[in-house]
LUMKESE-64657 format. One record per atom (N, C-alpha, C): residue number from 1; z, x, y. Coordinates in steps of 0.001 Angstrom, whole numbers. Each point is the difference from the previous one (the first is absolute). Layout:
! LUMKESE-64657
  pos        Z        X        Y
  NUM        Z        X        Y
...
! end
This chain:
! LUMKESE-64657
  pos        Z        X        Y
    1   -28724     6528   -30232
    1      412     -665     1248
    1      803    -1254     -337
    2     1044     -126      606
    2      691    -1019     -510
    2     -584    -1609      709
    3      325    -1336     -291
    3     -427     -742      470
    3     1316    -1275      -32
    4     -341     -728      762
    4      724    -1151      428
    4     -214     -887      -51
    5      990     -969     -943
    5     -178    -1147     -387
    5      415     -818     1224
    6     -933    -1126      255
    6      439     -673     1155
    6     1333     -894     -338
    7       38     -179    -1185
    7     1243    -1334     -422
    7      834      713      531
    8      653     1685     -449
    8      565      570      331
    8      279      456     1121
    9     -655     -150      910
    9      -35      412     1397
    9      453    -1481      523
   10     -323     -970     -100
   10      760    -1257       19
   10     1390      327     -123
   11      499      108    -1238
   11     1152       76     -523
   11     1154      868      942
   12     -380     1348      221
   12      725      732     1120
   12      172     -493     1363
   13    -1277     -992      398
   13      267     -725     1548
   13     1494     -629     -386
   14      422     -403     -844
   14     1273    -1190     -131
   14     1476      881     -153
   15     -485     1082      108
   15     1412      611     -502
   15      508      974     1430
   16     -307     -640     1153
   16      471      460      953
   16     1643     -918      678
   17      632      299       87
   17     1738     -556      313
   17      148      890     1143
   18      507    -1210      788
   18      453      478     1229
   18     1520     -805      -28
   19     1044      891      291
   19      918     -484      393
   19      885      531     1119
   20      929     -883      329
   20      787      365     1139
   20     1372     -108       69
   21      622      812      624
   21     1427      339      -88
   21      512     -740     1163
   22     1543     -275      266
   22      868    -1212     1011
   22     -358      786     1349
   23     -540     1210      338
   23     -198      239      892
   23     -899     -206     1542
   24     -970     -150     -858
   24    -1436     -517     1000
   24     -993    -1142     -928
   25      686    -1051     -207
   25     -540     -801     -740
   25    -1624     -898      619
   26      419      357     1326
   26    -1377     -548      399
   26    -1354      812      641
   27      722     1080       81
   27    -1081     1023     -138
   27     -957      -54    -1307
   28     1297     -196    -1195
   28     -919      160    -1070
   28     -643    -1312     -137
   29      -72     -507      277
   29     -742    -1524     -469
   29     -931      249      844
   30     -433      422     1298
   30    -1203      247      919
   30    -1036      771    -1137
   31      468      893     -540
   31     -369     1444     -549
   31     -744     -497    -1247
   32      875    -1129     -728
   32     -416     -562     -905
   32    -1338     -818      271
   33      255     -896     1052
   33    -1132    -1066      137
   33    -1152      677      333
   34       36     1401      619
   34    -1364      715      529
   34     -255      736    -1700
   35       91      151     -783
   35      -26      503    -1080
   35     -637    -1249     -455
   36      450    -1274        0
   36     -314    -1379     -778
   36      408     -284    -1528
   37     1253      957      462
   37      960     -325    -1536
   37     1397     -542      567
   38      657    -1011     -837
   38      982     -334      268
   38     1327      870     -181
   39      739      148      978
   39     1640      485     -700
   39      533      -47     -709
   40      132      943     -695
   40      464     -425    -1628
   40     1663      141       21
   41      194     -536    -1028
   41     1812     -584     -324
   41      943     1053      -53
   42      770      116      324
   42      576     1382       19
   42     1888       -5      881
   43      936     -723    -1335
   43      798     -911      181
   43     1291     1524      729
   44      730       46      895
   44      952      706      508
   44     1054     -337      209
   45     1514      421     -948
   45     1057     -647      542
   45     1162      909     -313
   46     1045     -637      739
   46     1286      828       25
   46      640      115     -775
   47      630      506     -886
   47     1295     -363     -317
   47     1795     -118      529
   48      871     -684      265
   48     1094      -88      306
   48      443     1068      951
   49     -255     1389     -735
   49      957     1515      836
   49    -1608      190      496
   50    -1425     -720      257
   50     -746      718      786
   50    -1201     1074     -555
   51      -62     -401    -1481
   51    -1239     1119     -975
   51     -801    -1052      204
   52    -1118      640      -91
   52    -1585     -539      401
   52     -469       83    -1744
   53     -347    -1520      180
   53     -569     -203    -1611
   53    -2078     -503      240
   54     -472      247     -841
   54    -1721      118      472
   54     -343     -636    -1307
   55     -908     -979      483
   55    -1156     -485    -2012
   55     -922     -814      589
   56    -1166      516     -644
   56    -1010     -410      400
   56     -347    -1002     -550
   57     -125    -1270      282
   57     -799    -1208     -264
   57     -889     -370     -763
   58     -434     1431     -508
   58    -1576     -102     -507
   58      -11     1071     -579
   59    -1033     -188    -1045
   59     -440     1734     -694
   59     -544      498      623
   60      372     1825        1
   60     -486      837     1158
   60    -1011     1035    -1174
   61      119     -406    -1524
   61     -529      909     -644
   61    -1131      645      218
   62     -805     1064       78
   62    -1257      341      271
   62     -461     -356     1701
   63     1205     -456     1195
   63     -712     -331      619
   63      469      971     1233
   64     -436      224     1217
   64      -86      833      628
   64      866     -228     1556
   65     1510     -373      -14
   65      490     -173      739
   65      142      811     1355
   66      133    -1012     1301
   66      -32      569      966
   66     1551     -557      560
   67     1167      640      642
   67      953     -299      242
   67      -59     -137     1541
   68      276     -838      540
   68      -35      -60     1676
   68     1255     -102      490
   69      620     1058      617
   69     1284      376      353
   69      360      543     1259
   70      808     -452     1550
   70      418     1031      750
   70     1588      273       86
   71     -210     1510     -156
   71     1885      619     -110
   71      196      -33     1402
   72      841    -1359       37
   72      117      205     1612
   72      941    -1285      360
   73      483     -303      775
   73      869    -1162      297
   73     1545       25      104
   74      568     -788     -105
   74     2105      313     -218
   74        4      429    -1513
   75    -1010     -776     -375
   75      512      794    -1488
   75     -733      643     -545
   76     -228     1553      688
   76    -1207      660       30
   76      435      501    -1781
   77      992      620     -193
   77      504     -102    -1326
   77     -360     -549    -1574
   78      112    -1489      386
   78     -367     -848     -709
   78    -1513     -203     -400
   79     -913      213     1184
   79     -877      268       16
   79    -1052      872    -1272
   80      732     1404      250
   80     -485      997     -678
   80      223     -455    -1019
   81     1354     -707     -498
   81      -58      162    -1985
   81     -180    -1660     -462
   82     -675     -422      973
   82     -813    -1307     -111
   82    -1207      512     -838
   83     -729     1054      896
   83     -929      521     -535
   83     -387     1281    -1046
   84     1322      872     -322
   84     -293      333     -799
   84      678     -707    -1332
   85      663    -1093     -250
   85      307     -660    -1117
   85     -914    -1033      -41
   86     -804     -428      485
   86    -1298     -861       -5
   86    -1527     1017     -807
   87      460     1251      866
   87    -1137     1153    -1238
   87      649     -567    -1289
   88      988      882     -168
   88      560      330    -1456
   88       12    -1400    -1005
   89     -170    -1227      487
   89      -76     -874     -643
   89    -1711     -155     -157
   90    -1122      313      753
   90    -1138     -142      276
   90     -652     1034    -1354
   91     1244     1373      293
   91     -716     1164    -1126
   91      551     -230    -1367
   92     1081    -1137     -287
   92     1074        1    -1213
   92    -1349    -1357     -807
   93     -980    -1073     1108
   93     -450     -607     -622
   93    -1382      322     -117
   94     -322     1490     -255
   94    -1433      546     -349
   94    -1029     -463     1305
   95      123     -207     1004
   95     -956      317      951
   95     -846     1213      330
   96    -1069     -362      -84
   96    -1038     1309     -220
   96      140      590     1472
   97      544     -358      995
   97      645     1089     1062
   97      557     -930      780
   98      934      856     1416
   98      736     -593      389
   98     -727      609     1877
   99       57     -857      604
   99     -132      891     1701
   99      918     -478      542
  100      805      787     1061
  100      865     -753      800
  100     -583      113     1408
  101      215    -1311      225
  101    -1263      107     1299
  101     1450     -100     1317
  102      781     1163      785
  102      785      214      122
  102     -341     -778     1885
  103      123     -549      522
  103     -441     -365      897
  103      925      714     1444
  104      760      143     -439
  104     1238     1379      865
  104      507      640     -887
  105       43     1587      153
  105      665      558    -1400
  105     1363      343     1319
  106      751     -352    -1118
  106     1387      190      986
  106      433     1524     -654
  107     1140       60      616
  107      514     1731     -130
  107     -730      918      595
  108    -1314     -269      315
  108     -920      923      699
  108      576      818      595
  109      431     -421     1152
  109      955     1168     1278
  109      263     1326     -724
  110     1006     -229    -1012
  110      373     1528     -454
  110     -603      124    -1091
  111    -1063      801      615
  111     -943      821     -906
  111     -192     1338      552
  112     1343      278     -521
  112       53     2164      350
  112     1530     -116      338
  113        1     1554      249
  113     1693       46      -22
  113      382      825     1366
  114       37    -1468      667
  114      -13      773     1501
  114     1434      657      353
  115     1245     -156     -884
  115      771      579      496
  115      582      553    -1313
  116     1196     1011     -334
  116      370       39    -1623
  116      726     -946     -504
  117      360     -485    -1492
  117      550    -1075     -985
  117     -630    -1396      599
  118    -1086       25      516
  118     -722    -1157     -137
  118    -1379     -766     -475
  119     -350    -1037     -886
  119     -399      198     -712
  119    -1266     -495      271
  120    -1058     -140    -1236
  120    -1813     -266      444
  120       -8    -1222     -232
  121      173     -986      549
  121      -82    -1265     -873
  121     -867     -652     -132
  122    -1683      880      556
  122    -1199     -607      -86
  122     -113      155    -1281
  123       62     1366     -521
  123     -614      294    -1559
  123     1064     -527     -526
  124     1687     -468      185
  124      462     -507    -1037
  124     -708    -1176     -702
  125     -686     -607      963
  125     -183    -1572     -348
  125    -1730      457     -506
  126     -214      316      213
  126    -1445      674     -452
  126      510       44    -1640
  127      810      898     -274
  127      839      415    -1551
  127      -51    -1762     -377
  128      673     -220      742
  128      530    -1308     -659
  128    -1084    -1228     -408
  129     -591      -43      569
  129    -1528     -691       52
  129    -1089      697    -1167
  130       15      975     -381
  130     -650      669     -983
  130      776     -168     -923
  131     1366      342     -331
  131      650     -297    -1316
  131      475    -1329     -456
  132     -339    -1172     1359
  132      324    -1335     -922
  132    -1457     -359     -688
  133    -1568      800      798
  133    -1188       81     -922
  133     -978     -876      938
  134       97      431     1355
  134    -1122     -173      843
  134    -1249      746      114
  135    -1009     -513     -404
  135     -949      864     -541
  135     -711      708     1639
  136       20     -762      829
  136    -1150      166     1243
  136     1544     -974     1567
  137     -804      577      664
  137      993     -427     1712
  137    -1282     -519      559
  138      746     -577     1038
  138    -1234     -825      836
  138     1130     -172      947
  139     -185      558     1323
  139      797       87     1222
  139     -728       51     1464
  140     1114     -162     1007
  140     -481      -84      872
  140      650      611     1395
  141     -806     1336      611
  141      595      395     1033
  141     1722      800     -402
  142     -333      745     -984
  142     1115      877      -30
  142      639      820     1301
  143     1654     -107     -289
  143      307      701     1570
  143     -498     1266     -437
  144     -347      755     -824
  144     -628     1449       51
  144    -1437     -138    -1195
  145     -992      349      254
  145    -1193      -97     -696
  145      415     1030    -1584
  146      285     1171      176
  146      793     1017     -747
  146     1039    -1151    -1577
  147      348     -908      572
  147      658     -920    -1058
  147     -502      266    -1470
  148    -1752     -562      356
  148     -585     -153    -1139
  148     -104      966    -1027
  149      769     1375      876
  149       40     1101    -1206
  149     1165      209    -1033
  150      980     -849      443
  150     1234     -571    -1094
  150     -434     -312    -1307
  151    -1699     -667      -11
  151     -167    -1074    -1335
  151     -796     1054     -734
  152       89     -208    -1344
  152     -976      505    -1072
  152     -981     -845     -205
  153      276     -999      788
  153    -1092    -1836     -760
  153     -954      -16     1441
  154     -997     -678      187
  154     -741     -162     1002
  154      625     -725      513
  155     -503      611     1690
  155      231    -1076     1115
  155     -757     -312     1198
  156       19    -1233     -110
  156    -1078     -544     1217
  156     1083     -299     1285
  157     -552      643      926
  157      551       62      934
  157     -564     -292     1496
  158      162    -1548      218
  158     -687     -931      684
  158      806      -11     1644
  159    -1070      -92      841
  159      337       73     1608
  159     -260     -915     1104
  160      990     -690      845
  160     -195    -1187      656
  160     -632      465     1422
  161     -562     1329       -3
  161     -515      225     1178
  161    -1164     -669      446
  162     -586       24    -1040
  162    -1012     -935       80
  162     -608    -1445      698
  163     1092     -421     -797
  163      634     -954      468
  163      340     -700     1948
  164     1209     1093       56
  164      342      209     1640
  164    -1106      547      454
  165     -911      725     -233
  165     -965      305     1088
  165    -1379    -1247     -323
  166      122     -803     -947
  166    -1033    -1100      425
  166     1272    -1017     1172
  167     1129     -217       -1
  167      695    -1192      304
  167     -568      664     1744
  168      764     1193      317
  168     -270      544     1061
  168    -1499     -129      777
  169     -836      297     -859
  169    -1174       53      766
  169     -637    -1563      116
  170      582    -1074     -593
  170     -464    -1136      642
  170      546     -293     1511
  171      810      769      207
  171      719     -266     1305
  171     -933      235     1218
  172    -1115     1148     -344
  172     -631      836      538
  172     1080      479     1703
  173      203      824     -714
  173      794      991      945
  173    -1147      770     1050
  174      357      164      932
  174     -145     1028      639
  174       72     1966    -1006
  175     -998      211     -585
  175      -31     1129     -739
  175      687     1676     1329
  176     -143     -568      989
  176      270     1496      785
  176     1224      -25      727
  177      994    -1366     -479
  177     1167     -337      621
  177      612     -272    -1242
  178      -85      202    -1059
  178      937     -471    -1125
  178      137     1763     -597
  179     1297       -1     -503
  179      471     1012    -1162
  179      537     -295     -944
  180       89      674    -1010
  180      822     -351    -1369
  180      766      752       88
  181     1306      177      -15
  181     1446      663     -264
  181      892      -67    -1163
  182     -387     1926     -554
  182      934      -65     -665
  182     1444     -233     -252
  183      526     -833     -268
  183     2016      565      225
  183      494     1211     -719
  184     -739      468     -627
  184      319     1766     -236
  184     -942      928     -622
  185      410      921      414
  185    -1010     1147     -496
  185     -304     -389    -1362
  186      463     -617     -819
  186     -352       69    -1659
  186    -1104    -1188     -400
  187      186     -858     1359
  187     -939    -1078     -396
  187    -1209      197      998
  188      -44      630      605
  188    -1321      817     1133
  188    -1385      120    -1121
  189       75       74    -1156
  189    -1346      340     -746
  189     -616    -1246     -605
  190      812    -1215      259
  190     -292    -1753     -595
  190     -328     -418     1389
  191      404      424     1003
  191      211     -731     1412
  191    -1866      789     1119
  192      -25      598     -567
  192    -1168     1034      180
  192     -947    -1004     -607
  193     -218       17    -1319
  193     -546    -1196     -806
  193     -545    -1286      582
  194     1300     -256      677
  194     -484    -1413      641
  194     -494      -17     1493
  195      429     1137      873
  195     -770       90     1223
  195    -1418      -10     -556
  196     -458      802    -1096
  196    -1528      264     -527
  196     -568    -1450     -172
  197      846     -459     -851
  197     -558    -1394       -7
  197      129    -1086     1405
  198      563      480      841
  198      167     -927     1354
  198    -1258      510     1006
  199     -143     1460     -163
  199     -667      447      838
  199      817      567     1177
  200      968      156      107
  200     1166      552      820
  200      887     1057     -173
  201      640       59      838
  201      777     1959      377
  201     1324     -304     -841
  202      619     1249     -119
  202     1453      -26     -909
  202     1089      527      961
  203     1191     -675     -357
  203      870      926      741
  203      860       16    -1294
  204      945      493      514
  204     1171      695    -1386
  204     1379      124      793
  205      775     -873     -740
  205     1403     -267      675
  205      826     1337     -867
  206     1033      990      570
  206      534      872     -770
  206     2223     -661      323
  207      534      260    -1421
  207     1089     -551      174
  207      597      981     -909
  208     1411      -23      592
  208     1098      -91    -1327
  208      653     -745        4
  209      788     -214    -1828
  209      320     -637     -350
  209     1799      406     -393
  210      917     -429      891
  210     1214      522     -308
  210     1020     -550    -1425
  211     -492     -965     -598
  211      255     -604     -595
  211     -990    -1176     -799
  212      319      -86    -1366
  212    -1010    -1819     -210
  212      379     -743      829
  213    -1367     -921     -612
  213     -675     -748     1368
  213      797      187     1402
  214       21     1366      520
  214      -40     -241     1358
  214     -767     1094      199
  215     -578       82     1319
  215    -1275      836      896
  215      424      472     1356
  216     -458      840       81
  216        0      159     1493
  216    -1315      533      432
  217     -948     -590      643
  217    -1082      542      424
  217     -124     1161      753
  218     -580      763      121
  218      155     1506     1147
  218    -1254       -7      625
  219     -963     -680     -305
  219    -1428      109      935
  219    -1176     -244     -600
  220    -1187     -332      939
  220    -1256     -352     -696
  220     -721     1080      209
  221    -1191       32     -974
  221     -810      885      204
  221    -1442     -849      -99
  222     -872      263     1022
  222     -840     -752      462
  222       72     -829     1793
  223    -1245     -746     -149
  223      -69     -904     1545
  223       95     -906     -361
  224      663    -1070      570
  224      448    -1210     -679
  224      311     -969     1529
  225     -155      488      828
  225      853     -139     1388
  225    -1417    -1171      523
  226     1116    -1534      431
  226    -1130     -972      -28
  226    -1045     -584    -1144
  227     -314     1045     -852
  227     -676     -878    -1311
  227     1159     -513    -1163
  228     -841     -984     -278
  228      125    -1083    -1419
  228      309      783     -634
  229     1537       24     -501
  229      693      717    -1629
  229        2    -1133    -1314
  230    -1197     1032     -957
  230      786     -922    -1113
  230      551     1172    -1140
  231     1220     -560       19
  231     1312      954     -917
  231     -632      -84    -1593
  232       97      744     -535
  232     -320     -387    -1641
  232     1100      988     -810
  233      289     -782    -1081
  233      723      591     -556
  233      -34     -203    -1543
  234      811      295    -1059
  234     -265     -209    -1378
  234     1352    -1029     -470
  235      833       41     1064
  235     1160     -987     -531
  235      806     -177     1425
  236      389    -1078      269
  236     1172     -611      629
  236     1422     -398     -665
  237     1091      761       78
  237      996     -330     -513
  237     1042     -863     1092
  238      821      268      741
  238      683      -92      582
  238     -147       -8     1231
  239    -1254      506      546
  239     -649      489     1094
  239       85      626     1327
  240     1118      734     -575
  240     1060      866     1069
  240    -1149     1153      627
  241     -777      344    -1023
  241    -1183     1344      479
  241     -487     -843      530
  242     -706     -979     -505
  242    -1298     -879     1288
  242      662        7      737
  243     1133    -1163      508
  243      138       65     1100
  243      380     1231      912
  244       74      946       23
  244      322     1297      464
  244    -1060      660      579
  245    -1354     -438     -919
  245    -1102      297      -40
  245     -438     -994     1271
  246      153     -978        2
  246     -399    -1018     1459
  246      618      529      894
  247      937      277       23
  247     1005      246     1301
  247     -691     1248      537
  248     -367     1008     -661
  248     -355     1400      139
  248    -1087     -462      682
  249    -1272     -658     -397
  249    -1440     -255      668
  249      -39     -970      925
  250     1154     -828      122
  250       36     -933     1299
  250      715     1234     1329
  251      904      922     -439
  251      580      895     1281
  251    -1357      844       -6
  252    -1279      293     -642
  252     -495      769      467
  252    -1406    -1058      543
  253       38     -875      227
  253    -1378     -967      287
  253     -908     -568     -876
  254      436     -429     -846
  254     -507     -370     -762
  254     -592    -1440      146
  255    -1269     -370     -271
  255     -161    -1708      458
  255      534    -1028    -1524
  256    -1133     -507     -444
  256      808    -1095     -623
  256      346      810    -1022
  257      922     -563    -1243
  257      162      666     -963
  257      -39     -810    -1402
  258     -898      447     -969
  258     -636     -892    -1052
  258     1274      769    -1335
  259      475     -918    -1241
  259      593      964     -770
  259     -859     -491    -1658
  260      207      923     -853
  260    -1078     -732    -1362
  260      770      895     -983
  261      295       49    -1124
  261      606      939     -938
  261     -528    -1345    -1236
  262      130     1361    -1172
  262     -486     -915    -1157
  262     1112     -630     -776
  263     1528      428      -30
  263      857     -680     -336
  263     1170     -550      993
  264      238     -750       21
  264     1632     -921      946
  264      846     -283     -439
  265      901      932     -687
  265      826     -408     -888
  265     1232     -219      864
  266      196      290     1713
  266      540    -1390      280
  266     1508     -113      -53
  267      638     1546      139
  267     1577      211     -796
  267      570     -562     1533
  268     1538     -601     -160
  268      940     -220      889
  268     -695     -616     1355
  269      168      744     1176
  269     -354     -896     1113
  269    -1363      383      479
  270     -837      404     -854
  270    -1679      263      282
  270     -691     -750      669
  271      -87    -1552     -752
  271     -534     -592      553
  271       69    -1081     2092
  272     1538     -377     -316
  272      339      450     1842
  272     -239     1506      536
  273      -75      666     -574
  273     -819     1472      721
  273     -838     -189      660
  274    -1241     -515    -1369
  274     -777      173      404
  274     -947    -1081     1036
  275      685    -1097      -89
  275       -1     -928     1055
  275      551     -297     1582
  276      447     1055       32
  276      964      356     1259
  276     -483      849      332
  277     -699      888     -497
  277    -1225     1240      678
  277     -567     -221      471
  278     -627      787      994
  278    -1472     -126      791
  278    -1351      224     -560
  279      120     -518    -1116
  279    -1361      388     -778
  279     -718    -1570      261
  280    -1356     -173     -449
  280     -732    -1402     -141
  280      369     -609     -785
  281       95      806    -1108
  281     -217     -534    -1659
  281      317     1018     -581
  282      268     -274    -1687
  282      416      498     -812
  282     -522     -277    -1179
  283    -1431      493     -595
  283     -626     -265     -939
  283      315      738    -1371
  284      272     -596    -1327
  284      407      705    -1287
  284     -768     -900    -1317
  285       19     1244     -783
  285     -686    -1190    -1120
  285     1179     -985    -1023
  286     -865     -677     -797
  286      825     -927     -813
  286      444      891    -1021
  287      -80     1454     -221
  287      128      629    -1599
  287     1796       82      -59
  288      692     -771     1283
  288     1125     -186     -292
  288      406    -1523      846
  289      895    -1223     -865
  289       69     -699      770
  289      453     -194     1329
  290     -363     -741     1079
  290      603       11     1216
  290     -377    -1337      556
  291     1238       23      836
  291     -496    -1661     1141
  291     -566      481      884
  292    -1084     -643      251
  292     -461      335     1515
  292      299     -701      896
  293      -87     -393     1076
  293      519     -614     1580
  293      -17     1046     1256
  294      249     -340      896
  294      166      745     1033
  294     -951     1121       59
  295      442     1301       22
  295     -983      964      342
  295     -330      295    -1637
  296      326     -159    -1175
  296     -582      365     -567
  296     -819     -653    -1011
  297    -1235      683     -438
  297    -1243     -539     -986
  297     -320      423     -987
  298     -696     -225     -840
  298     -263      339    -1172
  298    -1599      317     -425
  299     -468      783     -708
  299    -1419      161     -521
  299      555     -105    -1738
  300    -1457     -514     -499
  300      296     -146    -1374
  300     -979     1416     -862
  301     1015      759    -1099
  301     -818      929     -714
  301     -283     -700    -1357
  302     -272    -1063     -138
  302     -360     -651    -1518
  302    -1181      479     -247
  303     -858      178      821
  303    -1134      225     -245
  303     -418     1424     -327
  304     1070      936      680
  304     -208     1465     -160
  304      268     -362    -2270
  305     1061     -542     -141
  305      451      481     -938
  305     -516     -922    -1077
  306     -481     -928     -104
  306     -962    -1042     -464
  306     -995     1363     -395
  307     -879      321     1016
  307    -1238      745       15
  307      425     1380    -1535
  308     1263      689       61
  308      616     1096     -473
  308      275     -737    -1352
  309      590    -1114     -179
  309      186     -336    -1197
  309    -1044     -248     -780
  310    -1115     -746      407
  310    -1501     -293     -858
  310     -584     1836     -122
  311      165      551      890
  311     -755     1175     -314
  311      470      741    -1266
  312     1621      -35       34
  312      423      706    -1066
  312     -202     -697    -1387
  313      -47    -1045       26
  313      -22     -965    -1163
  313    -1413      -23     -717
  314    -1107      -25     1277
  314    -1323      414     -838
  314     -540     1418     -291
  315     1008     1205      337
  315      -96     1070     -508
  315      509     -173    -1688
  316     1252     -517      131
  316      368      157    -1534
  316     -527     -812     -509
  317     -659    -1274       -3
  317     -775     -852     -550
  317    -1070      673     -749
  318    -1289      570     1036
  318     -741     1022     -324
  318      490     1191     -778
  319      613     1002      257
  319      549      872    -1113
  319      377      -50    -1229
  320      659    -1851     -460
  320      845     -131    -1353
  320    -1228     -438     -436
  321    -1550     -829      998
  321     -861     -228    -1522
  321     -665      937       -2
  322      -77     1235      499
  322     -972      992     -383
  322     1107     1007    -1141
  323     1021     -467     -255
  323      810      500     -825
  323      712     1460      887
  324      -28     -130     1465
  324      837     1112      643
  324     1461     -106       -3
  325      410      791     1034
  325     1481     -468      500
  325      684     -431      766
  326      752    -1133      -57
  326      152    -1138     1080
  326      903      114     1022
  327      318     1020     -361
  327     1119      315      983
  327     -545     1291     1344
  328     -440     -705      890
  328    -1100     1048      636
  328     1106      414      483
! end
């Protein structure tokens, strides 16, 4: 039976690194302080024509880096090879693993080949994330659950429903006058989810889509007529479907209308959208930055991912002194 030296078990508490990429810098510092480790150094800069240069501050040897990153913003681009040239420098200086704790995985959308010569660009970046030597993912609210089958590496795959259905039920709603609405058939099986957790009925908005980001709604399915809508969704871009989606449940009677999605990324004129709508509010989490004001708010997931990072860290902790393998 093997046994454990406590010095040694000491020794592995210290070799946890958390760092963070130009993207959501204060997400990660929440994430950090609920952990009760500081942000570690983790220097990012340009060069002249625009290459992303990465060096870490500190020795990463033997230690078990966590990368805190969202692909998402104007320079959703920049983003991505923020973070995978931040691996490759993480795996070039012997770090006994790498997680990218992906807080929006961008490219999501096209994952499949909905029409011909176009391409998957969920699993591209999946490829790409494994070959700069990401050992493990840590995400949140994929636009398709199916994603996680891109990776050969584990993935934790974390959900803000939770979340929205505690924010919701402090409101204490009326349970036999409120619904949860899907905005499409594909998100009807997350939106189901959260009526369960509300205690309330579903309806299901059905649309096509003649083009990106634009919608055209064609009808609801469900009673919705006079009760409390709250819309849920997995992303707000541009918010041409939401709002389409309001317009549709206000011509059919709809009373107030609540909106919550786990990312706001907030493209072009979204945000007067969504302030010029007839909705109450507009609730989203922090796993991408945003201003709030007016109708819209914010919930914080530090804690979802705080909770995900210690778990994984005292798995491999445990495994490397029983002499297993750390890479669960």
């Amino acid at each position: 039976m093997p046994t454990t030296d406590p010095k040694k078990t000491v020794d592995m508490n210290k070799i946890l690194r958390v760092y963070s990429g130009s993207s959501n810098r204060p997400l990660a510092e929440k994430i950090a302080g609920l952990l009760g480790v500081e942000l570690s150094g983790l220097t990012l800069k340009q060069f002249a024509n625009g290459e992303i240069y990465a060096r870490y501050d500190e020795t990463v040897r033997g230690a078990d880096v966590f990368l805190i990153q969202s692909v998402a913003g104007a320079n959703v681009n920049d983003m991505l090879m923020e973070l995978l040239i931040a691996t490759d420098a993480a795996k070039r200086a012997s770090a006994r693993s790498i997680t990218a704790v992906i807080t929006h995985y961008g490219y999501a959308r096209q994952d499949r080949k909905a029409g011909p010569r176009e391409p998957i660009t969920a699993r591209l970046v999946a490829n790409l994330l494994e070959t700069a030597g990401v050992n493990r993912i840590i995400t949140l609210d994929l636009h398709q659950g199916q994603i996680q089958g891109f990776f050969d590496i584990p993935v934790n795959h974390l959900s803000a429903l939770p979340l929205f259905a505690d924010y919701y039920n402090e409101m204490n709603f009326d349970t036999d006058n409120l619904v949860v609405v899907s905005p499409d058939v594909g998100r009807a099986k997350a939106a189901k989810k959260l009526s369960d957790m509300l205690g309330c009925s579903l309806a299901i908005a059905h649309k096509g889509r003649p083009r990106h980001n634009a919608a055209e709604v064609m009808g609801i399915i469900g009673d919705i007529k006079g009760k409390t809508c709250i819309i849920n969704d997995d992303m707000i871009d541009t918010a041409g479907t939401l709002c389409a989606n309001v317009k549709e449940l206000k011509a059919l009677g709809a009373g107030d209308i609540y909106v919550c999605a786990t990312h706001g990324i907030f493209s072009g004129p979204a945000i007067e959208r969504l302030n010029e709508a007839p909705i109450v509010e507009c609730v989203v989490t922090d796993a991408i930055p945003v201003e709030t004001g007016g109708k819209i708010k914010t919930i914080s997931v530090a804690g979802e991912f705080a909770d995900t990072i210690k778990a994984v860290y005292h798995e491999r902790s445990v495994s490397c002194l029983v002499g297993g393998d750390f890479a669960l």
